[in-house]
C-alpha positions as CSV (number, residue, x, y, z in Angstrom):
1,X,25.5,-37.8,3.4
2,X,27.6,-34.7,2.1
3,X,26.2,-32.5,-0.9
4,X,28.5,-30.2,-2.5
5,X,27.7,-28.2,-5.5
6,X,31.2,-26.4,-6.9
7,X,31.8,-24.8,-9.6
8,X,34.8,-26.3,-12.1
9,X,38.2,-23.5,-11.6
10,X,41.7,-24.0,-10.6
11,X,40.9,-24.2,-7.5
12,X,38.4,-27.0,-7.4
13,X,39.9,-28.6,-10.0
14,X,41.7,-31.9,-8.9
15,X,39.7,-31.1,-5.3
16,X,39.7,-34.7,-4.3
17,X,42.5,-36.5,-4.9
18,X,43.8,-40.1,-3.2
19,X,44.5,-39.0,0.3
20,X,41.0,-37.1,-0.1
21,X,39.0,-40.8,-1.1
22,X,41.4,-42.6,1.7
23,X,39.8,-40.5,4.7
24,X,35.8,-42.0,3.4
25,X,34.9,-45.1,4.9
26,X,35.2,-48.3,2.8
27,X,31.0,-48.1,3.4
28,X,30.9,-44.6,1.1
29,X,29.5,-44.0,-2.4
30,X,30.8,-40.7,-4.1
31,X,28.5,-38.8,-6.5
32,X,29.9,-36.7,-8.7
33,X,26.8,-34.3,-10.6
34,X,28.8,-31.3,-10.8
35,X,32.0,-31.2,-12.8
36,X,34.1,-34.3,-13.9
37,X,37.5,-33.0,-13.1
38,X,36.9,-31.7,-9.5
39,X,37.7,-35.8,-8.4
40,X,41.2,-37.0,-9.6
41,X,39.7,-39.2,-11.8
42,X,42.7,-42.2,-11.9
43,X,42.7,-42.4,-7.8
44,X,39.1,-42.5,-8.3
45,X,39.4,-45.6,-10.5
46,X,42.1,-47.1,-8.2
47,X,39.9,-46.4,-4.6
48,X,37.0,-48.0,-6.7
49,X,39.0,-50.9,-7.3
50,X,40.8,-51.8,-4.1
51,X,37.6,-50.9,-2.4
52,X,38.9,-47.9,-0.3
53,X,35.3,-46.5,-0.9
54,X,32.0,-49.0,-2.1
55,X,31.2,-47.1,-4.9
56,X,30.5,-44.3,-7.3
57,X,27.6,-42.3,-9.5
58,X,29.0,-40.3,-12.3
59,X,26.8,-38.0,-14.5
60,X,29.9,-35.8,-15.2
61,X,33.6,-36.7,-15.8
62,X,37.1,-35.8,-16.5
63,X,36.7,-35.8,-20.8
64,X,33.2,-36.0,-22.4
65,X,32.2,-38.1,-23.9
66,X,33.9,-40.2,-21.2
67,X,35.9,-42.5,-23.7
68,X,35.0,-45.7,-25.0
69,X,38.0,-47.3,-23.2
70,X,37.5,-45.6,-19.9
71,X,37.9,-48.2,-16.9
72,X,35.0,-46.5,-15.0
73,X,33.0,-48.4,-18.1
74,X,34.2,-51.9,-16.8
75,X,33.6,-51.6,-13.1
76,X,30.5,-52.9,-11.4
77,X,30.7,-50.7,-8.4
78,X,29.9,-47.3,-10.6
79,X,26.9,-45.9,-12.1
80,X,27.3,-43.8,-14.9
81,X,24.7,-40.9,-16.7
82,X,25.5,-39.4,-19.5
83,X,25.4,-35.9,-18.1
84,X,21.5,-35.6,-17.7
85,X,21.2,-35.4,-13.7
86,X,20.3,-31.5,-13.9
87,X,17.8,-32.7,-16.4
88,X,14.1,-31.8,-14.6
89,X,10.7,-30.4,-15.6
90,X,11.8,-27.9,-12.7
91,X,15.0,-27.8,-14.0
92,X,13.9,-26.3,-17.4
93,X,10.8,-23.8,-16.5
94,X,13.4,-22.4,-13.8
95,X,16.0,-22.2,-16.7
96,X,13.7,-20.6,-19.2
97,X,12.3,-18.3,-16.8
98,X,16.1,-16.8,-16.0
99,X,16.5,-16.8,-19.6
100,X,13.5,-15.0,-20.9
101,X,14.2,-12.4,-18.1
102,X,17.7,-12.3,-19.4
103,X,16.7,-11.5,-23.1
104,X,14.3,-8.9,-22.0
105,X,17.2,-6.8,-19.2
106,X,19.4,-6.8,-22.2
107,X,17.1,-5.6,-24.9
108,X,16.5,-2.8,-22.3
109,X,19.9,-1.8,-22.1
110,X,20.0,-3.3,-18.3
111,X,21.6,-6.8,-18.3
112,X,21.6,-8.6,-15.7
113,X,23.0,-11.6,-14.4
114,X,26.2,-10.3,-16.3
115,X,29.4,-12.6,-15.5
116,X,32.5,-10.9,-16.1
């Protein structure tokens, strides 16, 4: 199993595309929990249906809401979440905490955490 966490820019955007899926084994499941449009989402669709890869779990896609009309709705081999995978207990006290401390550097005058 391969975990990558990416963030979405012009470089990872459109980071798998169909030669990408072609090199997994027929056995493989693709997860996608980090930003829709880093997989080519229409040679996703077409390695999901001509079974170049087994399968997919998507909590993230190319447009959100993914549309009503989307054929990742209609295929049996994908799982779909409606963007909730980050969605922990741990998840949210870490979240807060960076949060609170973030509120309380910049009241100081000292932010932190500052993305430029």
């Amino acid at each position: 199993m391969l975990g990558i966490f990416l963030v979405l820019s012009d470089r990872t955007r459109g980071l798998f595309q169909q030669e990408d899926l072609a090199l997994m084994k027929p056995t493989s499941f693709i997860v996608n929990i980090s930003r829709g449009p880093i997989i080519d989402e229409t040679a996703l669709v077409e390695a999901l249906r001509s079974g170049t890869i087994a399968g997919a779990g998507l909590d993230v896609f190319d447009r959100e809401p993914l549309a009503l009309d989307s054929p990742l709705r209609s295929l049996e081999n994908v799982v779909l979440m409606p963007h909730l995978g980050y969605v922990t207990e741990a998840g949210f006290r870490s979240s807060f905490a960076r949060m609170a401390e973030d509120v309380a550097a910049y009241l100081k005058g000292q932010p932190i955490r500052v993305v430029e």
